[in-house]
C-alpha positions as CSV (number, residue, x, y, z in Angstrom):
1,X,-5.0,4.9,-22.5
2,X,-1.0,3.9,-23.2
3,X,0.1,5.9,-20.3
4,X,3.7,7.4,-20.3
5,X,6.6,4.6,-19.6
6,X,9.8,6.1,-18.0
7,X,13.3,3.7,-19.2
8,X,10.4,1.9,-21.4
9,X,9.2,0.2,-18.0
10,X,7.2,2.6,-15.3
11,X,4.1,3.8,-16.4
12,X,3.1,7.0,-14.8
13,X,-0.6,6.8,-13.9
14,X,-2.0,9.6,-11.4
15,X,0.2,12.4,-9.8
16,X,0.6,12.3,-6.5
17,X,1.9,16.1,-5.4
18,X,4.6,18.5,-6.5
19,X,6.5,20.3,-4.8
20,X,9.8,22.6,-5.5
21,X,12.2,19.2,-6.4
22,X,9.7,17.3,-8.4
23,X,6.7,15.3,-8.6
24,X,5.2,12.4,-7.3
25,X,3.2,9.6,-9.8
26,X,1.7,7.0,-8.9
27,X,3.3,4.4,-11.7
28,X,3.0,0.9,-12.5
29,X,6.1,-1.6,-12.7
30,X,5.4,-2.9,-16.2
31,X,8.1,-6.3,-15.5
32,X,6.5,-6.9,-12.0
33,X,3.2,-5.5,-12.7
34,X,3.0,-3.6,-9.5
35,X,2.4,-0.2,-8.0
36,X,5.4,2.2,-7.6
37,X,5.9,5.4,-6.7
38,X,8.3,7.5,-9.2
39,X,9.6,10.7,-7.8
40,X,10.6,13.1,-11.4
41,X,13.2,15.2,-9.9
42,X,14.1,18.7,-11.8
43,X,17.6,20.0,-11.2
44,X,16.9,23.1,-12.6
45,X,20.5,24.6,-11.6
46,X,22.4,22.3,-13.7
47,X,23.6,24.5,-16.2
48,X,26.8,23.1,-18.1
49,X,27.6,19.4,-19.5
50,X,30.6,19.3,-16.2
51,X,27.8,20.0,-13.8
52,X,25.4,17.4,-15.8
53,X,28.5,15.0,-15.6
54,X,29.0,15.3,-12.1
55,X,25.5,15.0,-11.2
56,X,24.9,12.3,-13.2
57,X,28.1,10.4,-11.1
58,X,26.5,11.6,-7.8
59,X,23.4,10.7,-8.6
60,X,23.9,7.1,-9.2
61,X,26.7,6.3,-6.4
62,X,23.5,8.4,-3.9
63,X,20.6,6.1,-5.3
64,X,23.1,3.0,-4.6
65,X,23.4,4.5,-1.0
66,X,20.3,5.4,-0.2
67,X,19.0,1.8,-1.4
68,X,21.5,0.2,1.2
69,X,18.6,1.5,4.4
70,X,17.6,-1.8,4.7
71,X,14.5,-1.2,7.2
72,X,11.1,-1.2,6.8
73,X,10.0,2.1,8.1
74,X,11.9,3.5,4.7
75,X,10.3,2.9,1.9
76,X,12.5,0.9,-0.8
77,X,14.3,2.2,-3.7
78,X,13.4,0.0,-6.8
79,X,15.4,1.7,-9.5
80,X,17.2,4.9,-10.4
81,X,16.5,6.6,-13.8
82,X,18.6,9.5,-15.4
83,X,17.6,10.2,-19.3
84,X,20.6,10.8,-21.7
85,X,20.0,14.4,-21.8
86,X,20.9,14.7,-17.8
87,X,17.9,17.1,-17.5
88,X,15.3,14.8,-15.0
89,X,16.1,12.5,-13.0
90,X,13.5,9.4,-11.3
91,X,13.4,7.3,-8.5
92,X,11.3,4.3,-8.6
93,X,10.4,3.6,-5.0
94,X,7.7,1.4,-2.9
95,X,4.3,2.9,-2.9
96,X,3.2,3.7,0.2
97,X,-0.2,3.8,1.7
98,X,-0.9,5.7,4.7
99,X,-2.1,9.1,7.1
100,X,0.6,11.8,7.4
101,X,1.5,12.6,11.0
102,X,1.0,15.4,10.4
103,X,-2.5,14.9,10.6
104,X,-2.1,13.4,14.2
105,X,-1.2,17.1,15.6
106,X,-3.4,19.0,17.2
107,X,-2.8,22.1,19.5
108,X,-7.1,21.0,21.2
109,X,-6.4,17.3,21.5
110,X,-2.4,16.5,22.3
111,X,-1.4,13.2,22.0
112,X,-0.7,10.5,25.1
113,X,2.7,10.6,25.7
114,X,2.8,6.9,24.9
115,X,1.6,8.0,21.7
116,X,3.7,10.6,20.9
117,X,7.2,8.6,22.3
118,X,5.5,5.5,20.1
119,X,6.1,7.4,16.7
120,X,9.4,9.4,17.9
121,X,10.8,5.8,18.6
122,X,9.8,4.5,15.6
123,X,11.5,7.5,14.0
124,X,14.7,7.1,15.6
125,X,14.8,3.5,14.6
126,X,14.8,4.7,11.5
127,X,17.4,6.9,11.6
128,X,19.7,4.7,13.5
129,X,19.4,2.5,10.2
130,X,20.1,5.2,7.6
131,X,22.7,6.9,9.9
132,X,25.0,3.8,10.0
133,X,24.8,3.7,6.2
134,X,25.4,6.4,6.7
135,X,22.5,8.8,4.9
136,X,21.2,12.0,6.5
137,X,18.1,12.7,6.1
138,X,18.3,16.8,6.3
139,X,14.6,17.4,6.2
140,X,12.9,16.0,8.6
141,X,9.2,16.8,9.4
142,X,5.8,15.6,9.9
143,X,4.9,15.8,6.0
144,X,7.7,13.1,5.2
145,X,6.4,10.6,7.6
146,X,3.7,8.5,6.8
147,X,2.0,6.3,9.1
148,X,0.9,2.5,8.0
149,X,-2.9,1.1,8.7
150,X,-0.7,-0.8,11.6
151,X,0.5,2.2,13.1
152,X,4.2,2.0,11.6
153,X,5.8,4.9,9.9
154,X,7.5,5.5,7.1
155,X,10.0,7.9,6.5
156,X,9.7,9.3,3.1
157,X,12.3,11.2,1.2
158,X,15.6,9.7,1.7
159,X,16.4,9.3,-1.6
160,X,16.1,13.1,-2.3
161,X,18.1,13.8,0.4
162,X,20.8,11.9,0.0
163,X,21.2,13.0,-3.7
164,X,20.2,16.8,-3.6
165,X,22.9,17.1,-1.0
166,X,23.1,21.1,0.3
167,X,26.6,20.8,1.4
168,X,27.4,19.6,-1.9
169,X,25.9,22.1,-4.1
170,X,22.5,24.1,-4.2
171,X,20.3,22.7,-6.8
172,X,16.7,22.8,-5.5
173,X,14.0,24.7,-8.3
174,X,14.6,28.1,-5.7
175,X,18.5,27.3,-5.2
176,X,17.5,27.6,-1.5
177,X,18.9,25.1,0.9
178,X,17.0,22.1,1.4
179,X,14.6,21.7,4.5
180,X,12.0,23.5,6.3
181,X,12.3,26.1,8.2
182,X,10.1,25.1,11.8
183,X,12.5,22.0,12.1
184,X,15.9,22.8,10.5
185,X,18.7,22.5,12.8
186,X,21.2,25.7,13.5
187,X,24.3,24.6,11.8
188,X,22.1,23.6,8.9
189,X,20.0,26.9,9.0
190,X,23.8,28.4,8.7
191,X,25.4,26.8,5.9
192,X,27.9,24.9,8.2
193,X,28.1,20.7,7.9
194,X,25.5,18.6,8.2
195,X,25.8,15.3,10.5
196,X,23.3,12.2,12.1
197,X,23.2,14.9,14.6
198,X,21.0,17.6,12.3
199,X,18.8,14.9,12.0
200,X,18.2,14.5,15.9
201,X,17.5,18.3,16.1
202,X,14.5,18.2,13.7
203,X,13.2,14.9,15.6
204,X,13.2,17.4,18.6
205,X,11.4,19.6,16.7
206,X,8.6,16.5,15.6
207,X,8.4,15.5,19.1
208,X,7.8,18.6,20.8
209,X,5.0,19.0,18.4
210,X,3.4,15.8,18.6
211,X,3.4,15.8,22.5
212,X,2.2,19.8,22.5
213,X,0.4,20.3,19.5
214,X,2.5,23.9,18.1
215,X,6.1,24.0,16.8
216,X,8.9,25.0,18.6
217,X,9.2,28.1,17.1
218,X,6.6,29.9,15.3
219,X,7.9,33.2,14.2
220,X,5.9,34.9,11.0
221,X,8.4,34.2,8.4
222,X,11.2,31.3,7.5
223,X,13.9,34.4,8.2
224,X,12.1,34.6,11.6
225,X,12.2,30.7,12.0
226,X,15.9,30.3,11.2
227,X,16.4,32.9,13.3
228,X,15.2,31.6,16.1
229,X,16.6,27.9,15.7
230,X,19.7,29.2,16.0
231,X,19.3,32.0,18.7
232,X,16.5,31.5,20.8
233,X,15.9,28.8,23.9
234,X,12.8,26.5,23.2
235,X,10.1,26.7,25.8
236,X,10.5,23.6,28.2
237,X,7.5,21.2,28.0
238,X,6.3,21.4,30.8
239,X,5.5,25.0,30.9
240,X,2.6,24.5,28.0
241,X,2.0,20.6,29.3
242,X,2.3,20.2,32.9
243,X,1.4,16.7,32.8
244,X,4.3,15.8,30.6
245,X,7.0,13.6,32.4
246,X,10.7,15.9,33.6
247,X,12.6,13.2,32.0
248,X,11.0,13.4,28.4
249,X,10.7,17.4,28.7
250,X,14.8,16.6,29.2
251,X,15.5,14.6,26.2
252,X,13.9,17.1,24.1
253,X,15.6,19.9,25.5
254,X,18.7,18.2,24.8
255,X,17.9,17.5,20.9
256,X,17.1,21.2,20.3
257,X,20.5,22.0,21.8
258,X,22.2,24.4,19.4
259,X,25.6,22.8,19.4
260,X,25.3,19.2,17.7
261,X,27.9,17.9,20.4
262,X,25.4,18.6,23.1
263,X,22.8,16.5,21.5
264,X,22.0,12.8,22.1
265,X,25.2,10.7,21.4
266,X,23.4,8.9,18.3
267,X,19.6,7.7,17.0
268,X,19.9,4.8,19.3
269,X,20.4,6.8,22.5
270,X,17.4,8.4,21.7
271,X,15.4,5.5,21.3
272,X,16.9,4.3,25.1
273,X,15.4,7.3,26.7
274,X,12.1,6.9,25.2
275,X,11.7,3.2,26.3
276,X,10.9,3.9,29.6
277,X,7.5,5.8,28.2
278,X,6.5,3.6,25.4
279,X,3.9,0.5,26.6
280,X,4.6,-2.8,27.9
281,X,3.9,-5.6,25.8
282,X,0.5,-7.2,26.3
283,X,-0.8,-3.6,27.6
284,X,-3.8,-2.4,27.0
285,X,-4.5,0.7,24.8
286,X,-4.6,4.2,25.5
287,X,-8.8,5.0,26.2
288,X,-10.5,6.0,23.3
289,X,-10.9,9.7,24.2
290,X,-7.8,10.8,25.1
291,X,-6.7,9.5,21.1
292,X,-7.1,10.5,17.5
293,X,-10.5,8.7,16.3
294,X,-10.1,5.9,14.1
295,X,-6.4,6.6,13.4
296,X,-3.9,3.7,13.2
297,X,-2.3,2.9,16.6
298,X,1.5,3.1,16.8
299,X,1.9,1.8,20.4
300,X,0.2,-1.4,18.4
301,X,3.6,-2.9,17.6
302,X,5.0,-2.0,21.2
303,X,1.7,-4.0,22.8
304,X,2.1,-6.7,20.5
305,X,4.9,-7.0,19.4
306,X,5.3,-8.9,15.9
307,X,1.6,-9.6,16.1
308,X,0.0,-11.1,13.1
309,X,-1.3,-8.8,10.1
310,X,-4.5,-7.5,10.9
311,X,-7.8,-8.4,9.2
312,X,-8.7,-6.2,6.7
313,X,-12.3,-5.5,7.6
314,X,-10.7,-4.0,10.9
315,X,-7.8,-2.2,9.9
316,X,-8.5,1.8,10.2
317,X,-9.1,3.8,7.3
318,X,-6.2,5.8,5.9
319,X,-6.0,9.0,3.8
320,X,-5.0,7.6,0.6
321,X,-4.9,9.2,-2.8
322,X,-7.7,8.4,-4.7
323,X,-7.6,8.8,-8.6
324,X,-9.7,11.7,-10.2
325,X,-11.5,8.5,-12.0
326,X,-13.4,11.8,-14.1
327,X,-10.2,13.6,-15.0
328,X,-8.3,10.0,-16.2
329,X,-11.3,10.0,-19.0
330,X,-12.3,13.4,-19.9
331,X,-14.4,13.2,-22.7
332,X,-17.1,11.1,-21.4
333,X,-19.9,14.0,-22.2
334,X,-20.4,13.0,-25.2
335,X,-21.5,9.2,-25.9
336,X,-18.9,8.7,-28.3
337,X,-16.3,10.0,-26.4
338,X,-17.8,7.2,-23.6
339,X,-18.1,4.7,-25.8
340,X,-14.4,4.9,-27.2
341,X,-13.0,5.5,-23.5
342,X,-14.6,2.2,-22.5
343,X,-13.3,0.4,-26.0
344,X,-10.0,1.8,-25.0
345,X,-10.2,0.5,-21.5
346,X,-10.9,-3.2,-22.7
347,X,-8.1,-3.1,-25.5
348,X,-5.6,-2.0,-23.1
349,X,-6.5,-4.4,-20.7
350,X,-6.4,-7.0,-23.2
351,X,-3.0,-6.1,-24.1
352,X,-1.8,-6.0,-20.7
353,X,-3.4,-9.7,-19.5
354,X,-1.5,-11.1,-22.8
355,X,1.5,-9.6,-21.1
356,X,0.4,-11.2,-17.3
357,X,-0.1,-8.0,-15.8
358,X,-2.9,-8.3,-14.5
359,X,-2.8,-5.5,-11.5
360,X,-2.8,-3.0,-14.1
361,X,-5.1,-4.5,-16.3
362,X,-7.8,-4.7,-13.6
363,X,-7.1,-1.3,-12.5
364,X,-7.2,0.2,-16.2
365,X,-10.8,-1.1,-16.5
366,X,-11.7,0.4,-12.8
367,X,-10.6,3.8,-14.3
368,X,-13.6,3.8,-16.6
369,X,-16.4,1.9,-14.5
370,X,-17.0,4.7,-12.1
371,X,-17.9,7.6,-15.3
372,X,-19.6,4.7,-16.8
373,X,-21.6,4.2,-13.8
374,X,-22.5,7.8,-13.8
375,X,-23.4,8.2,-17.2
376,X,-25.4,4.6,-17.9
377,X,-26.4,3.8,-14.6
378,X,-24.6,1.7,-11.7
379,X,-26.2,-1.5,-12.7
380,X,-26.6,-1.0,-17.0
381,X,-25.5,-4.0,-18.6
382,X,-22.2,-2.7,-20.1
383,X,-21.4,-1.4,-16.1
384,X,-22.2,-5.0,-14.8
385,X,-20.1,-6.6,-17.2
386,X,-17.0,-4.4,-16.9
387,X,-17.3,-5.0,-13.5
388,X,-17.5,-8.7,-13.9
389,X,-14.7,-8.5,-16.3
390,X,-12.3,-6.7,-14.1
391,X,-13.3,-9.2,-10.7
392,X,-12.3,-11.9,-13.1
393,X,-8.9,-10.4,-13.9
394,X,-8.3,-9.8,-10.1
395,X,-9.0,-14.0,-10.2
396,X,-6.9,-14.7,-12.5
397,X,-4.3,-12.5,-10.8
398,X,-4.4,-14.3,-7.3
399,X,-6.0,-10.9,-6.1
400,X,-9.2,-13.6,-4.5
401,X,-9.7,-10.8,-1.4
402,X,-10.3,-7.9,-3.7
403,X,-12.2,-10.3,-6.4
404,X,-14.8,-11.8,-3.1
405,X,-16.5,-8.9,-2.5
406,X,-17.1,-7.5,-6.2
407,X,-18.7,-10.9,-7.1
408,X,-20.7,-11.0,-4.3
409,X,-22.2,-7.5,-5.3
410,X,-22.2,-8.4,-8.8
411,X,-24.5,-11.4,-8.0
412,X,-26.8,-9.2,-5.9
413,X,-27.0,-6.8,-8.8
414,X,-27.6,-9.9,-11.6
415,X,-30.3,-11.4,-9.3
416,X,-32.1,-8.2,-9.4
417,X,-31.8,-7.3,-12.9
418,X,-32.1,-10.7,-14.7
419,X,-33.4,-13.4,-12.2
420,X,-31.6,-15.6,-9.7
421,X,-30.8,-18.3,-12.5
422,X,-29.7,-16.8,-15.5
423,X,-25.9,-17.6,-16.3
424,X,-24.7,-14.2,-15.3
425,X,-26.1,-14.4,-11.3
426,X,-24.7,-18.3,-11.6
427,X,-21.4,-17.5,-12.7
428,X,-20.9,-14.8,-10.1
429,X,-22.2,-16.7,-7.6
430,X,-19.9,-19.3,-8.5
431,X,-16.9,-17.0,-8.6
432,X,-17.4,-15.9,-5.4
433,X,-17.5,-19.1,-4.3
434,X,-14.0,-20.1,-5.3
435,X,-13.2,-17.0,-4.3
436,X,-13.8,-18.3,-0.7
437,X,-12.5,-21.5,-1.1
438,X,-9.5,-20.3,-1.8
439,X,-9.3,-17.6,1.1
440,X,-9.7,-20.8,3.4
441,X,-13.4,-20.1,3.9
442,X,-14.4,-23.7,2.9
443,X,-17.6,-24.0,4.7
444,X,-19.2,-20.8,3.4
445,X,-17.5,-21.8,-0.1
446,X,-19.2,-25.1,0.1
447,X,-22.9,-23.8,1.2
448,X,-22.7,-21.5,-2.1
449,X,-21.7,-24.0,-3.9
450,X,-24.3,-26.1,-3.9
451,X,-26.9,-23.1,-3.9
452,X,-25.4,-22.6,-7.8
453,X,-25.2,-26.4,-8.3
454,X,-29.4,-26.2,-7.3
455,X,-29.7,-23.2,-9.4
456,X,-27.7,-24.9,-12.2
457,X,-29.4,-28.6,-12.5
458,X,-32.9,-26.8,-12.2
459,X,-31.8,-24.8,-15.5
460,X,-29.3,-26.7,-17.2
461,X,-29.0,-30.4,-15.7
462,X,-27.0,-32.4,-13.7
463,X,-24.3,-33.2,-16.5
464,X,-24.1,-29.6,-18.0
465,X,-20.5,-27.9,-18.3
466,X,-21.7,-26.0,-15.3
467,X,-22.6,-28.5,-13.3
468,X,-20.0,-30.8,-13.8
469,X,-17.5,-27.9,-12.8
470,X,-19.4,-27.0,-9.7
471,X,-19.6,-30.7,-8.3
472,X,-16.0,-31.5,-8.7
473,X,-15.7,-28.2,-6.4
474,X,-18.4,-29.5,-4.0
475,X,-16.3,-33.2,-4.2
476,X,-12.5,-31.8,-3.4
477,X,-14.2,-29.3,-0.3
478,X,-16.0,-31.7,1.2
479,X,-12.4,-34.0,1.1
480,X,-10.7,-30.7,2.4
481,X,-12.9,-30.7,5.0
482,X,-12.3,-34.6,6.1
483,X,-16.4,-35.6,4.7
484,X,-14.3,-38.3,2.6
485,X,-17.7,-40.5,2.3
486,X,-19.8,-37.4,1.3
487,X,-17.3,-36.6,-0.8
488,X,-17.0,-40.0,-2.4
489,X,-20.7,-39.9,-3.2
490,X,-20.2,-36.6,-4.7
491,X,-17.1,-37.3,-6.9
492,X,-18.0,-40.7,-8.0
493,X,-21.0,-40.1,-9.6
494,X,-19.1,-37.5,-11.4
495,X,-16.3,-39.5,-12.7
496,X,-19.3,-41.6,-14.2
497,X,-20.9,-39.0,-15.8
498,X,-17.6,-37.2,-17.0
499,X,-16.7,-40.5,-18.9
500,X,-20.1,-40.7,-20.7
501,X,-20.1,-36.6,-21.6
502,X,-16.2,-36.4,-22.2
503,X,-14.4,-39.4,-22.0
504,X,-12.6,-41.2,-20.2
505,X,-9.2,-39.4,-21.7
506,X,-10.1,-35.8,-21.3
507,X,-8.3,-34.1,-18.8
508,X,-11.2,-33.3,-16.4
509,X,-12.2,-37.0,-16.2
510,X,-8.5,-37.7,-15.8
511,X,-8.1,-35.3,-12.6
512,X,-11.5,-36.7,-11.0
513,X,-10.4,-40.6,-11.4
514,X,-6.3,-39.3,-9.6
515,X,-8.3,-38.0,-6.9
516,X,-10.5,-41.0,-6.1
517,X,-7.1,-43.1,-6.8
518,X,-5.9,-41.2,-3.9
519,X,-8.6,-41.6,-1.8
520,X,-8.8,-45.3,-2.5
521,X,-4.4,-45.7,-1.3
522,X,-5.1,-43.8,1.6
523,X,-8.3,-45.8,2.8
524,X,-10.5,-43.4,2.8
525,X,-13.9,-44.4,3.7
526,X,-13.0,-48.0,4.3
527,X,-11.3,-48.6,1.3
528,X,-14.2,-47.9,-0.9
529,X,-13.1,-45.0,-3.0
530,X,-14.7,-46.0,-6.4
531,X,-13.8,-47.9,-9.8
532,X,-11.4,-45.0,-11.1
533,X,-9.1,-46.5,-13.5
């Protein structure tokens, strides 16, 4: 399961797409032990060691560039990776998580205007920051913009941009020049230079479609398409969307002019005459019907603006790429070929906790669970405790929101397979009881808690392993809740019983007896904090 490692560091994992400059993997960071996305780029036309040479030079003062876009709708350049042999090239970039906007066109069900100036304005933010770098993006569309469970966007594909240059040389898999065809700009479509202002045009392009729900042109062929971008007038607004304000039907008419001179003066003038239909803060949203169904909101940061992160449980669902979990093990017919993809799983897991990365060592076991699920049953033994296994990595990874709810179910499913006492229902239902204490959820921590610790002395004791463990947790949240004298006769008792089963010198006695100390300097409970020496 030792997945390929580009510059002996990024794993490539899942791809993402391919296209005519590359592919997309979904990699792991093997130093940071987090998700990346690398972007293998094949310039095919490179043909001589001069050309390699001189890539290799561009390619590196490009990367540097294109890392200097210092906003967050443009997802971050990590690292730039050319092997010796000049022949593929990869950029490690943030991973990013989201809906295309594309998917928010719709020739039945246009967007609000406030909608569709919303992501236009967030696109020409954007831009103003790349364009002072300056980078051009020179391929514009709804496909390389990705929009954020919080309704931001992300431009995507700066990096490919900036280094595949067309005025430079041609070295895209088709030697064609780079961009697509509905939303290049004239000068670009004919071979002349390529400015901020080429950029504008194609946002033009995006926003007429957004607001109307078709392209500007839609000839049958790209020839037709260039065609027309550089000869034809675009069809005002208003005449296929009467209700769309004269001044916005004017600013788009003025980014598809055909001379770049004629356009807006820069990315920031464009954003100025969008301001006036974008929402006032503290606005309420646009009605439910009149806007895409469960998609994210992108007047959201125009409302409320710099509002908190939202909760997960009410954050939209977004169109993500979700691993072929069959395809990453495919010989799981076979119960051998089962049994050594899930021995496989846990040793390289192992191997990657030893080296404290434990986002990909939980995710390595996930790979496996689901085909284990299939072929043993969702609540066999083995399935349980891979489960278990990979909710306790996510634990001892910090990853406590992703851990909660896995315990929780893993408890459910214990209870009903082996009884609501045995030690693998307890220890879930402990887990996900720290699991909410450290979230900040300390009353629903506590009330679980002492369900186990009940659970625990009626099986075990009052002074077993597990129920000392689960009373100093009971002690310090009922203290982090301001109980101090429920807490005291909690923790006391426990110091008591920790000397007589471990002594007064092992650690866990130590850290009991510091906390009463504390109690006792601060007063807590009138001064009666216990004989803790």
């Amino acid at each position: 399961m030792q997945a390929d490692a580009v510059a002996g560091r990024y794993e490539l994992i899942e791809e993402i797409s391919s296209g005519g400059m590359g592919t997309v993997w979904r990699g792991f960071d093997a130093v940071l032990d987090r998700e990346v996305a690398v972007k293998l780029i094949r310039p095919d036309a490179i043909v001589s060691a001069a050309q390699a040479e001189e890539f290799a030079l561009r390619f590196r003062r490009e990367a540097r560039v294109t890392a200097r876009i210092q906003h967050h709708g443009v997802p971050q350049v990590y690292d730039a990776v050319l092997d010796r042999s000049y022949e593929q090239l990869y950029l490690v970039m943030e991973l990013v998580h989201g809906t295309s906007l594309r998917a928010f066109i719709d020739p039945g069900q246009p967007l609000p205007v406030s909608w569709a100036a919303a992501f236009a304005a967030q696109i020409s933010t954007v831009l103003s920051y790349a364009h002072a770098v300056p980078v051009i993006h020179r391929d514009l569309k709804p496909d390389n913009v990705l929009v954020t469970a919080e309704g931001g966007v992300k431009v995507l594909d700066f990096g490919i941009a900036a280094i595949l240059r067309t005025d430079v040389t041609r070295i895209t898999a088709t030697g064609s020049s780079l961009g697509t065809s509905q939303y290049m700009p004239p000068e670009q479509v004919q071979g002349a230079t390529v400015t901020p202002h080429s950029d504008l045009y194609a946002l033009g392009c995006v926003l007429h479609e957004l607001l109307c729900g078709s392209p500007v042109f839609d000839g049958d062929t790209d020839f037709t398409r260039m065609n027309q971008q550089v000869y034809d007038a675009p069809k005002p607004l208003r005449e296929i969307r009467p209700d769309i304000p004269a001044e916005l039907e004017r600013l788009v008419l003025d980014l598809l002019a055909k001379i770049p001179e004629q356009r807006p003066a820069d990315a920031y003038a464009v954003y100025e005459r969008l301001v006036p239909f974008l929402p006032a803060p503290g606005s309420p949203p646009e009605p439910s019907s009149t806007v895409p169904s469960d998609g994210p909101d992108p007047t959201l940061m125009f409302r409320r603006p710099n509002a908190p992160r939202r909760r997960a449980d009410t954050a939209p669902v977004l169109e993500r790429f979700t691993p072929d979990l069959h395809a990453s093990v495919p010989s799981l017919a076979p119960d051998t070929g089962l049994r050594n993809s899930i021995k496989a799983a846990i040793s390289r897991s192992d191997e990657l906790l030893d080296e404290d990365r434990f986002a990909q060592a939980a995710e390595v076991l996930e790979i496996v669970i689901a085909p284990a699920g299939e072929a043993q049953g969702a609540e066999s033994s083995q399935v349980l405790s891979l489960r278990a296994r990979r909710a306790a990595i996510l634990v001892i990874g910090g990853d406590y929101r992703r851990a909660l709810p896995e315990f929780d179910a893993l408890a459910a499913a214990y209870t009903r397979t082996t009884g609501p006492s045995r030690e693998d229902a307890l220890e879930c239902l402990q887990q996900a009881a720290f699991c909410r204490a450290e979230l900040g959820q300390a009353t629903a921590a506590l009330r679980q808690f002492q369900d186990v610790l009940g659970r625990v002395k009626r099986v075990k004791g009052d002074a077993s392993e597990a129920a000392l463990e689960v009373r100093r947790h009971i002690g310090v949240l009922l203290l982090s809740e301001g109980k101090v004298r429920e807490a005291l006769d909690i923790l006391q008792p426990l110091y008591d019983d920790l000397c007589l089963v471990q002594g007064k010198n092992h650690e866990s006695t130590q850290e009991v007896g510091e906390i009463l100390a504390r109690v006792r300097l601060a007063g807590g409970a009138g001064g009666e904090a216990g004989q803790a020496s």
